[in-house]
C-alpha positions in Angstrom: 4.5 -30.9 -7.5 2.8 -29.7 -11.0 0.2 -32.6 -12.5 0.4 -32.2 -16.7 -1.5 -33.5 -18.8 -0.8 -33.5 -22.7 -2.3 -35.1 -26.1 -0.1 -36.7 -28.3 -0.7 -38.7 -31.3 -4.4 -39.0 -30.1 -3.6 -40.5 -26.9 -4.3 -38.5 -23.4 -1.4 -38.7 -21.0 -1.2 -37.7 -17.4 2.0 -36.8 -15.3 3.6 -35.6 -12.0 6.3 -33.8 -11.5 8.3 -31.8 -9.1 8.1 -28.1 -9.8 11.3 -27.7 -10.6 11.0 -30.2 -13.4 7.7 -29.0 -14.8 8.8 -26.3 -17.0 11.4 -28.7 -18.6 9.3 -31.2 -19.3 6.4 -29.1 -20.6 9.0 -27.8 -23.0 10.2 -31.3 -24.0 7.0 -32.8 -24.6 5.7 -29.9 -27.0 8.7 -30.8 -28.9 7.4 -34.3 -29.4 4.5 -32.2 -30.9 2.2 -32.7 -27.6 -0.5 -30.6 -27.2 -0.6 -29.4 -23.5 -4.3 -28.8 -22.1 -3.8 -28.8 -18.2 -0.7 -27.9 -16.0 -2.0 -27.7 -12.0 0.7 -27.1 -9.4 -0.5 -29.3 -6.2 
């Protein structure tokens, strides 16, 4: 499991997901324009 979290439109969010997801979903939420600032694989 990865925990990301990401700014976007001045809002902090926080995620889990499984590994296999993460890159994916790091990928798609830059594309919304969100800033990542932590990824941490647990």
């Amino acid at each position: 499991m990865v925990i990301i979290e990401w700014l976007l439109n001045g809002k902090r969010s926080r995620e889990v997901v499984s590994l296999r997801q993460a890159k994916h979903r790091r990928l798609q939420l830059e594309a919304f324009g969100a800033v990542i600032y932590w990824s941490e694989r647990i």
